[in-house]
C-alpha positions as CSV (number, residue, x, y, z in Angstrom):
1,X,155.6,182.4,42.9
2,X,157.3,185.3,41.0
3,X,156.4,189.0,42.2
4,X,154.4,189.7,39.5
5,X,151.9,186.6,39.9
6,X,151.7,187.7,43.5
7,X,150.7,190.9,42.9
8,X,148.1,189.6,40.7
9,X,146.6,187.6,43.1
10,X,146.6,190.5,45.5
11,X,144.6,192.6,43.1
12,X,142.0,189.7,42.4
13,X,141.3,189.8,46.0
14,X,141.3,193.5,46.1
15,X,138.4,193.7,43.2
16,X,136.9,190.6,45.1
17,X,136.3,192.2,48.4
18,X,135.9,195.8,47.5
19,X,133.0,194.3,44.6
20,X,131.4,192.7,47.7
21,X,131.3,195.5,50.4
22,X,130.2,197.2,47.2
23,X,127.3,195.0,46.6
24,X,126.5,194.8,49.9
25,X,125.8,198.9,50.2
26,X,124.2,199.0,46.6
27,X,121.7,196.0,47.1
28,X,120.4,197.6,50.5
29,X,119.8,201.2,48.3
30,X,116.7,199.1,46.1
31,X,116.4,196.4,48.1
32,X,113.3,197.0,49.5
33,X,111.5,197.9,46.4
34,X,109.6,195.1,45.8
35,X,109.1,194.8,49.8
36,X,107.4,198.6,49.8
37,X,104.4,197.0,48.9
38,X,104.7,194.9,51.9
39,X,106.1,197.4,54.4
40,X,103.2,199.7,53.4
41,X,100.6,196.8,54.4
42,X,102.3,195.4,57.6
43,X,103.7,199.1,59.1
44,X,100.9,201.1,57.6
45,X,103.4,203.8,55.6
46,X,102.6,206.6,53.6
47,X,104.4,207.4,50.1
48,X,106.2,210.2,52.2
49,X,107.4,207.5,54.8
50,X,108.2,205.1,51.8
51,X,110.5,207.4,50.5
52,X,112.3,208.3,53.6
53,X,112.8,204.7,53.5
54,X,114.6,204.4,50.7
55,X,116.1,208.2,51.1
56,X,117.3,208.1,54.7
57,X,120.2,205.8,53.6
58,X,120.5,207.2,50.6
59,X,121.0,210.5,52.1
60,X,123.5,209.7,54.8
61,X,125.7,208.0,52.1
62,X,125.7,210.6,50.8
63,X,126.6,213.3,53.3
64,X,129.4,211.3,54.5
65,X,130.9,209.8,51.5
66,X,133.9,212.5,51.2
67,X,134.4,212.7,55.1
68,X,134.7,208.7,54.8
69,X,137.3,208.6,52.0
70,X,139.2,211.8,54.0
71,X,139.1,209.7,57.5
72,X,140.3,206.4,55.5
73,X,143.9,208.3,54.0
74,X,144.5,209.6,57.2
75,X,143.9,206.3,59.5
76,X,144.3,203.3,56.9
77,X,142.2,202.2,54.5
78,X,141.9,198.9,54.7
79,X,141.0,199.4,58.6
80,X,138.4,201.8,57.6
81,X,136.4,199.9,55.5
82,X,136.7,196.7,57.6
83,X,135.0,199.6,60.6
84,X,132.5,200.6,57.4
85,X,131.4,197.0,57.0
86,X,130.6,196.3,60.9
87,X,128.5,199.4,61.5
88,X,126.5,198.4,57.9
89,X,126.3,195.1,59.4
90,X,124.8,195.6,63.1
91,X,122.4,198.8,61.2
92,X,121.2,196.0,59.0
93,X,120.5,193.5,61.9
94,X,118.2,197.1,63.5
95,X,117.0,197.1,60.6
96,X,115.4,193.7,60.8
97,X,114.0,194.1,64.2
98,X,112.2,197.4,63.4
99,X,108.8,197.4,64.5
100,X,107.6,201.1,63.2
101,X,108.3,202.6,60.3
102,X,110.1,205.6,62.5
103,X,112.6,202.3,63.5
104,X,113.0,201.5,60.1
105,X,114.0,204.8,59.2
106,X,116.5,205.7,61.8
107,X,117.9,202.5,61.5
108,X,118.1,202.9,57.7
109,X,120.0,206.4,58.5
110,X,122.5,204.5,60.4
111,X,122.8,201.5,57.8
112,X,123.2,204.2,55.3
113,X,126.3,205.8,57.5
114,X,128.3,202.7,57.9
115,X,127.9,202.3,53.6
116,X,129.1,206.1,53.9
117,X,132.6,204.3,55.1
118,X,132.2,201.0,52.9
119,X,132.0,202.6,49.4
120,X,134.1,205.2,49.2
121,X,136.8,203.3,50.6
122,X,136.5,200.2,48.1
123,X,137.5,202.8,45.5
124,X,140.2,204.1,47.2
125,X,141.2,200.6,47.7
126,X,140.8,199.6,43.8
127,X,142.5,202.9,42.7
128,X,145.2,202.1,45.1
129,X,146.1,198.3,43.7
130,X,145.5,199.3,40.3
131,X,147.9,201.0,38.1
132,X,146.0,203.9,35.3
133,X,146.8,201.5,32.4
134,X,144.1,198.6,34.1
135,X,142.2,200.6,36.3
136,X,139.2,200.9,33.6
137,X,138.8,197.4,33.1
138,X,139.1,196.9,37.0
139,X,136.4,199.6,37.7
140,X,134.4,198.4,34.9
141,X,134.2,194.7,36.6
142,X,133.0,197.1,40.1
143,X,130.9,198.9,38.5
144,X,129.2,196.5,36.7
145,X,128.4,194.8,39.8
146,X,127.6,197.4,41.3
147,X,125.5,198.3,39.0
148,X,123.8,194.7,38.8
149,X,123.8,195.2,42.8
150,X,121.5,198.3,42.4
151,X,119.2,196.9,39.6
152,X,119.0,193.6,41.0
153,X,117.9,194.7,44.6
154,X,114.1,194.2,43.6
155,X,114.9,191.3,42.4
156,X,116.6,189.8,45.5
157,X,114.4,191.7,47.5
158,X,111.6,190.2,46.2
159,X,112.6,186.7,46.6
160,X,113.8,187.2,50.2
161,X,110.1,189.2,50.9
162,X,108.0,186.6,49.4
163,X,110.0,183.7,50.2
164,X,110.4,184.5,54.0
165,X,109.9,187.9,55.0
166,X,110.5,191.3,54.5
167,X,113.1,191.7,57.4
168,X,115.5,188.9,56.0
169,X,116.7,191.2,53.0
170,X,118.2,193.3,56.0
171,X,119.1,189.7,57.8
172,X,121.4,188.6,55.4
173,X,123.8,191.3,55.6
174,X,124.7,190.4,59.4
175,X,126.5,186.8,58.4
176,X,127.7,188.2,54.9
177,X,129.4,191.0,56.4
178,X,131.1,189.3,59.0
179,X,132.8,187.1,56.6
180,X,133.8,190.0,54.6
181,X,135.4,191.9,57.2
182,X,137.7,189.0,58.5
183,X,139.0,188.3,54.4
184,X,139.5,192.1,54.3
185,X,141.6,191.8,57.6
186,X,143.4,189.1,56.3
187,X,144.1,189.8,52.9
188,X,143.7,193.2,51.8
189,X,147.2,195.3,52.4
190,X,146.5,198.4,54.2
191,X,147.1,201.7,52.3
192,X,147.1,205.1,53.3
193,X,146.9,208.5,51.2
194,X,147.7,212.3,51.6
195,X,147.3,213.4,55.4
196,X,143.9,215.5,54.9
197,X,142.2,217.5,57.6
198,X,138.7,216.4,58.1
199,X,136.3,219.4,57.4
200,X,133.3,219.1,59.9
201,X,131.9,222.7,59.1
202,X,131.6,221.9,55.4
203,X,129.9,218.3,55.9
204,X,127.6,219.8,58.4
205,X,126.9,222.9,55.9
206,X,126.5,220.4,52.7
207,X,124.4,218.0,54.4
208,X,121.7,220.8,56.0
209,X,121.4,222.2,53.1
210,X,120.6,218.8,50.7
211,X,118.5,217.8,53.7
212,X,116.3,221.6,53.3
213,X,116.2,221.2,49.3
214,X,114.9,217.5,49.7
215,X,112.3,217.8,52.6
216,X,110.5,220.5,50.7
217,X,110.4,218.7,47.2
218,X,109.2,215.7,49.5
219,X,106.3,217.5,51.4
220,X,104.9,219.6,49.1
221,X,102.8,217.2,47.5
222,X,101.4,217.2,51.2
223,X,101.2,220.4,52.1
224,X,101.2,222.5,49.5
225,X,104.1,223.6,47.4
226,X,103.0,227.1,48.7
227,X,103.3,226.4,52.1
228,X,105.7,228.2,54.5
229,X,107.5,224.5,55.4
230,X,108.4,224.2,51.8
231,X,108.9,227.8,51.2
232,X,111.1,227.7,53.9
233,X,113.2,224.6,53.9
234,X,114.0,225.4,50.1
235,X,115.3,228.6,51.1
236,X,117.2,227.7,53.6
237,X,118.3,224.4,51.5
238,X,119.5,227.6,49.4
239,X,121.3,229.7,51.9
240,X,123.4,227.0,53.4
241,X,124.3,225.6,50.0
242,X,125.7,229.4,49.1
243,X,127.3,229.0,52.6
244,X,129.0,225.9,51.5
245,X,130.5,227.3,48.3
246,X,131.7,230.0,50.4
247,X,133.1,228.2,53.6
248,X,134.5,225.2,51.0
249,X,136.7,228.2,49.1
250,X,138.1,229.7,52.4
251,X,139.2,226.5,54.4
252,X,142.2,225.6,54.1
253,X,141.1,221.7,53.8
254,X,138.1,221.6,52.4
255,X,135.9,218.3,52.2
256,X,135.2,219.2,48.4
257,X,138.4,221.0,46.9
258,X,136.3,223.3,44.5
259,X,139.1,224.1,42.1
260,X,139.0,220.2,41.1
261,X,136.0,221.0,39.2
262,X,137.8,223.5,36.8
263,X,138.5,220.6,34.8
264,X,135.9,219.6,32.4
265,X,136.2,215.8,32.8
266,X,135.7,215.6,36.2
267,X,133.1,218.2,36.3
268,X,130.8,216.3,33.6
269,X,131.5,213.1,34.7
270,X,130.1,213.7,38.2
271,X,127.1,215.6,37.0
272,X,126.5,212.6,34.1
273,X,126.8,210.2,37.1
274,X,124.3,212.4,39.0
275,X,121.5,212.0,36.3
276,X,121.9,208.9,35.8
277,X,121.4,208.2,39.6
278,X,118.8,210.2,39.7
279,X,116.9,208.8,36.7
280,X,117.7,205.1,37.9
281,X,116.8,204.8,41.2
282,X,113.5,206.6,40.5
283,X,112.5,204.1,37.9
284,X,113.6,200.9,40.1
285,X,111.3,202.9,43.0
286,X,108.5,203.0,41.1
287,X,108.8,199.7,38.2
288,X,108.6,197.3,41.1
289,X,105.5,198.9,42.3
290,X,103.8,199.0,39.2
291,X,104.7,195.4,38.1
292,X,102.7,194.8,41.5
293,X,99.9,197.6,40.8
294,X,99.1,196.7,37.3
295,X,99.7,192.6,36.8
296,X,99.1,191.9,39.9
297,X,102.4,190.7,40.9
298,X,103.5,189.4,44.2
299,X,107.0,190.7,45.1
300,X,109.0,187.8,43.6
301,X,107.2,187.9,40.2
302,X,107.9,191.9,40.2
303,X,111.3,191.6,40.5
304,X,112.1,188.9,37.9
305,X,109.7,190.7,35.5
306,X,112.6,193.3,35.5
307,X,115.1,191.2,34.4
308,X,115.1,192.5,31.1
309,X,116.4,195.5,32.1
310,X,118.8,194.2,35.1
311,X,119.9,191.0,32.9
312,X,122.0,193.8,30.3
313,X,124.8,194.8,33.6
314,X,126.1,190.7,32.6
315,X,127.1,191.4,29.3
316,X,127.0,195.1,28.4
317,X,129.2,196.3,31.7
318,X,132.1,194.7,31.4
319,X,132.5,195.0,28.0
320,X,131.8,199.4,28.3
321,X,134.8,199.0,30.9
322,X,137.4,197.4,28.3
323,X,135.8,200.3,25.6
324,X,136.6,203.0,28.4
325,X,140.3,202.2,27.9
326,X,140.3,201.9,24.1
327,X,137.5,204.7,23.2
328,X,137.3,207.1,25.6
329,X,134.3,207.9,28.3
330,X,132.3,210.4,26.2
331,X,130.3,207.9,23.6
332,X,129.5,205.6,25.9
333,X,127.7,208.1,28.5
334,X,126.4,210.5,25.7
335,X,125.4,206.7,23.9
336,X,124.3,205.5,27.4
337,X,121.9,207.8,28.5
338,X,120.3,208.6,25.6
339,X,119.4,204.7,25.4
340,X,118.1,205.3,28.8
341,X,116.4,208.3,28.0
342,X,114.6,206.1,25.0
343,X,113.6,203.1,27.3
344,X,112.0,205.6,29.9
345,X,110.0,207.4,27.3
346,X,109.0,204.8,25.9
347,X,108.0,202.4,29.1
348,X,106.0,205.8,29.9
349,X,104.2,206.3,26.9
350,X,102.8,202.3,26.9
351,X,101.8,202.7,30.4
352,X,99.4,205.5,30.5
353,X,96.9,202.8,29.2
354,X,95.8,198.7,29.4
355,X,99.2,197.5,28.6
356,X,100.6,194.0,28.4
357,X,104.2,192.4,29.9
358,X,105.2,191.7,27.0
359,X,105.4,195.4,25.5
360,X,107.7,196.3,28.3
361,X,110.1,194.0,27.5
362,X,111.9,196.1,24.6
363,X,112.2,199.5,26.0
364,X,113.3,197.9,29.8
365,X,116.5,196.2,27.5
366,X,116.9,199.7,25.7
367,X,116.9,201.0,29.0
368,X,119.4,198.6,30.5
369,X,122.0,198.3,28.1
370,X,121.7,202.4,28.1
371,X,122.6,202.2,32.1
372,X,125.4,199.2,31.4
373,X,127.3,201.2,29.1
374,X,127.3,204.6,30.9
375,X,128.0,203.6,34.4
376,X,131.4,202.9,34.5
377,X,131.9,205.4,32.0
378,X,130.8,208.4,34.3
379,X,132.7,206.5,36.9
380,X,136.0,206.0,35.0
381,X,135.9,209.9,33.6
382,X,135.5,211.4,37.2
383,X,137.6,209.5,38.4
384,X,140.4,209.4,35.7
385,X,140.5,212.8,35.6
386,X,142.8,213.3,39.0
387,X,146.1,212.1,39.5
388,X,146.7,208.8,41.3
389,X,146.9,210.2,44.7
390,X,143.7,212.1,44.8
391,X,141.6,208.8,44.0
392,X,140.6,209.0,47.2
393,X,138.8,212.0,47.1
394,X,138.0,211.9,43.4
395,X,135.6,208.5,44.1
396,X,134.2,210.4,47.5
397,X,132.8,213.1,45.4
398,X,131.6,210.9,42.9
399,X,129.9,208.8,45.3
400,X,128.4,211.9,46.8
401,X,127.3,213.4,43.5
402,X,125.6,209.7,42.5
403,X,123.9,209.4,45.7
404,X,122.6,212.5,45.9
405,X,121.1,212.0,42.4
406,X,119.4,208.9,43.7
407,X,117.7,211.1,46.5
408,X,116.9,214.0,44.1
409,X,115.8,211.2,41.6
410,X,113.1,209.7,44.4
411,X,112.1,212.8,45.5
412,X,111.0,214.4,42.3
413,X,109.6,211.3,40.8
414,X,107.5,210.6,44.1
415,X,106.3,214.3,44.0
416,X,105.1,214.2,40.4
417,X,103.3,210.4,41.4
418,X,101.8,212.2,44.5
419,X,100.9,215.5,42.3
420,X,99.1,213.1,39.7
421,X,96.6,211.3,42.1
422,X,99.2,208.8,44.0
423,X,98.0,205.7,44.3
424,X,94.2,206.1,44.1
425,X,95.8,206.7,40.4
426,X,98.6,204.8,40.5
427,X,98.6,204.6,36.0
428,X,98.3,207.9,35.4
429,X,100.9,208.7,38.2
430,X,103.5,206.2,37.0
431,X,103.3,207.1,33.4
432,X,104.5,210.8,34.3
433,X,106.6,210.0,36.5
434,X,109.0,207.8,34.0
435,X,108.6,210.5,31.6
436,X,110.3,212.7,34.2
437,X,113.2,209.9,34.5
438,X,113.7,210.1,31.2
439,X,114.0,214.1,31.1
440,X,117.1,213.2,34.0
441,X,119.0,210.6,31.6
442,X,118.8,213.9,28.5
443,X,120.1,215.9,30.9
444,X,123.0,213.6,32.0
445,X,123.4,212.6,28.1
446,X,124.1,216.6,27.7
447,X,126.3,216.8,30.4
448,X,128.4,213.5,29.2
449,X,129.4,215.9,26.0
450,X,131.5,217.6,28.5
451,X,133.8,214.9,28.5
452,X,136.9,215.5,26.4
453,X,137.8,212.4,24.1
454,X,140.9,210.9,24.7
455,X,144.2,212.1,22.9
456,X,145.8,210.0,20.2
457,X,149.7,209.3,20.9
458,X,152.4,207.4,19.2
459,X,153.5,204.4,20.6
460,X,155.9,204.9,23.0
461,X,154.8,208.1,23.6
462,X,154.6,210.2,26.7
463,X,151.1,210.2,28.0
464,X,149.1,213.2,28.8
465,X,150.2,215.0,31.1
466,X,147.4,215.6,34.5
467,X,147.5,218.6,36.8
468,X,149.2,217.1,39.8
469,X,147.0,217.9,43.2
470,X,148.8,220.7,44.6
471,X,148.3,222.9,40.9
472,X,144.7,222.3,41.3
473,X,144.1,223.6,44.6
């Protein structure tokens, strides 16, 4: 076998592996959509507990992400994420044995922390086998699974709920995961990247002050958006996010080098990625609910009627990965979202009322090809716009920026359900609450313009030129 078929094989297992620990960490973001139903009735939740459930992971994916991708360079990739995987899996198996909905969502925080190491690290992986010249047709494949991974997790979740039980979408992960980690072991090459410090003071600064901003857009539907808790916790949210900026430009080695976001690229690309998250997980929170609220559904039935919209990641992603290469990342995520934008409207306009199945077909296939085509975009122009040996760092922040989207996404959306009647009226509710997803997927459509296209050279021309890592700091 000649050096060059080898090394093909070695990146097929690369985007193998890296797509499943991937999948794995995405599903469990959704997953239990079309179980909250469920979990409500059997644990007795609140909305406010039902979106810690879904946010608590979220959030400590979040926090860590960059921390993660930071600890992997220094100690070995490949040993990182097989560490990554084996805390996700033994959370998960928690998880399944919770018997309150305080377990669940401690247990949730922990499963979230081991995905902290997965996905950040599968990047870094992926950006490590893959030379520039294939890496958007490689990210597009990961993407797009991860993508299907994320908009598929009702689905699944469904299945598993009303098929068995509620618990088993956290059971499978225990088996699945142990097979990955001993294929990573055995066939991933480990990689290291640029010795980093680890920056404790900024992770601990970033993640209080998410943590104030989010706990006072998720109680003050409860107590009052006047209240001194909410008054207070987005004021301090505030403080320590000003403290951030200003500890993040002092440190030597920060967790977030703030000087990579004085080019344009990366800077849209991440806040694109961020609305999009945001919009998208606040949609699957809530269309899995309603497919239950308004037809009826039982959690199997809920998930395949979103099919439509989840079905588009088969075709659409892959193909918006090869496009990345050839067409730059701007049209697709300015094309992207505004499709979303489109479906969301739309889905919210026909809802307010008596509405039929059938008439949410269109918009949720608008909506889904709009998410298929900007996904890896976002992804591929964050990403892209660092040299090779800050892909570490680059996919940490983007994972960061994404997840935190997802929690800001929930947390709005769940406010403006709550402010509208909750579920005593769950219509009216639901109908403003996707109009408020699709304001998110404008405002990532406007920040995709930020992108620059790509420049046109002559063949055999010299490529353009990127600011290596040491100019940018």
């Amino acid at each position: 076998m000649s050096g060059k078929e080898r090394t093909t094989v070695e990146q097929r297992r690369v985007l193998g592996l890296t797509s499943l620990g991937s999948v794995m960490v995405a599903l469990d973001v959704l997953v239990v959509a079309s179980a909250l139903t469920t979990i409500r009735r059997d644990l007795g939740a609140s909305i406010e507990q039902l979106e810690w459930t879904v946010n608590a992971y979220s959030l400590s994916l979040a926090m860590l992400l960059v921390t993660a991708a930071a600890v992997g360079d220094r100690w070995g990739r490949r040993r990182t994420f097989a560490a990554g995987l084996s805390l996700f899996s033994v959370a998960s198996g928690v998880c399944a044995l919770a018997t309150s909905v305080p377990m669940l969502i401690a247990a949730r925080t922990v499963q979230g922390v081991g995905a902290a190491i997965v996905m950040p690290l599968a990047m870094s992986l992926l950006g490590a086998a893959f030379p520039p010249e294939s890496r958007g047709r490689a990210i597009g494949v990961f993407s797009g699974l991860t993508g299907l991974a994320v908009l598929g997790g009702p689905m699944i979740g469904g299945a598993v709920t009303e098929g068995l039980a509620w618990q088993w979408i956290f059971w499978i992960n225990v088996p699945v995961g142990a097979l990955a980690i001993v294929l990573v072991l055995r066939w991933i090459p480990e990689s290291t990247g640029a010795a980093r410090r680890l920056d404790p003071g900024g992770a601990t600064l970033i993640t209080l002050a998410v943590l104030g901003v989010v706990w006072g857009v998720v109680r003050g539907a409860a107590v009052g958006w006047n209240s001194p808790e909410v008054i207070g916790s987005f004021v301090l949210g505030g403080l320590l996010l000003l403290g951030f900026l200003a500890w993040e430009r002092r440190t030597p080695q920060p967790m977030v080098p703030l000087a990579f976001f004085r080019l344009r690229a990366f800077s849209a690309g991440n806040a694109a990625g961020f609305f999009l998250t945001a919009a998208l997980f606040g949609a699957v929170f809530f269309l899995a609910q309603f497919m239950q609220a308004a037809f009826g559904s039982g959690p199997l039935q809920a998930g395949l009627q979103l099919l439509p919209w989840t079905a588009t990641l088969f075709v659409i992603a892959p193909v918006a990965g090869r496009l990345v290469d050839r067409i730059g990342e701007r049209p697709l995520v300015v094309t992207g979202l505004a499709l979303q934008a489109a479906g969301m409207f739309w889905i919210s306009r026909i809802s307010g009322g008596a509405v039929h199945y059938s008439e949410l077909v269109p918009p949720l296939i608008v909506a889904g090809c709009g998410v298929s085509m900007a996904m890896p975009a976002t992804q591929s122009a964050s990403i892209g716009a660092l040299p090779r040996e800050a892909v570490g760092i680059a996919s940490g922040v983007y994972s960061m920026m994404r997840q935190l989207g997802g929690v800001v996404g929930v947390a709005v959306l769940a406010a403006v359900f709550a402010a509208a009647g909750g579920y005593e009226s769950f219509t009216t509710g639901f109908s403003r609450a996707l109009a408020v997803c699709g304001v998110l997927s404008l405002l990532g459509a406007l920040a995709g313009l930020g992108i620059a296209m790509p420049r046109t050279t002559r063949p055999g021309a010299p490529a353009a030129r990127q600011e290596p890592v040491e100019e940018l700091r």
